[in-house]
C-alpha positions in Angstrom: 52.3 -18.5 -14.6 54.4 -21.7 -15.5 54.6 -23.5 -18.7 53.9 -27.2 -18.9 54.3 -29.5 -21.3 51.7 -32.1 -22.1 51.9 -35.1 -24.1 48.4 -36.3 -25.8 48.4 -40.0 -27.3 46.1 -41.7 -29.5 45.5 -45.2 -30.6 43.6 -45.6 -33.6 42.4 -48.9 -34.1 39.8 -50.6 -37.1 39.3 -54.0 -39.4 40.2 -54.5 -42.4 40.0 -58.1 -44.4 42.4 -59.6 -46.1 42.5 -63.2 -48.4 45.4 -65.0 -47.6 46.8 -68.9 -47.5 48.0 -68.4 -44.1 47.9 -66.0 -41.0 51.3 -64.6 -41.5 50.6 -64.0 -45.2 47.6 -62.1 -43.7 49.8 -59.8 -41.8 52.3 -59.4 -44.6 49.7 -58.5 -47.1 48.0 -55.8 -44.5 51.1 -54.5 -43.7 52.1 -53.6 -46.7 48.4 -52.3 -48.0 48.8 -50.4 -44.8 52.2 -48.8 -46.1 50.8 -48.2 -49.3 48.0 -46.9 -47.8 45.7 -49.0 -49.1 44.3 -49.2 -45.1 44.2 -45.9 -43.7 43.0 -45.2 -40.2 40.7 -42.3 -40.3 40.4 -39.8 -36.9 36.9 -41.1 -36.2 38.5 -44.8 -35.4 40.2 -43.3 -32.1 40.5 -46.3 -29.9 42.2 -45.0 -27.0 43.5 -41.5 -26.1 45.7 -40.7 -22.4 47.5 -37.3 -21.5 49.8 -37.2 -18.7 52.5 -34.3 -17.6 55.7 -34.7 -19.8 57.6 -34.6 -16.6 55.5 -37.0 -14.8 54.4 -39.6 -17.3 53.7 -42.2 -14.6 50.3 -40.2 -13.7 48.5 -40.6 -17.1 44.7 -39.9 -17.6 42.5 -41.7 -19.9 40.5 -39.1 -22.0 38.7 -41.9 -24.1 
């Protein structure tokens, strides 16, 4: 048998709002609730999710 190694990636993805003056105040305020995790992505919010052969990554498979 041969070994192979598989890399799995997930995007997790959600909404979360935020009062602000402006649209980069927006972003500055989510990013840092999202560093204090304040905004947590849970499993269940799995966007998108590929797999593909480590040694072949251009022949990637959606799997959600």
């Amino acid at each position: 048998m041969k070994k192979f190694t598989i890399v799995i990636e997930e995007t997790l993805a959600d909404r979360f709002e935020v009062e602000a003056e402006t649209e980069e105040e927006a972003l500055e305020i989510a990013i840092e609730k999202y560093e204090n995790a304040e905004f947590v992505l849970q499993p269940e919010s799995c966007y998108f999710a590929e797999a593909w052969l480590e040694e072949n990554p251009d022949n990637r498979i959606d799997i959600w």
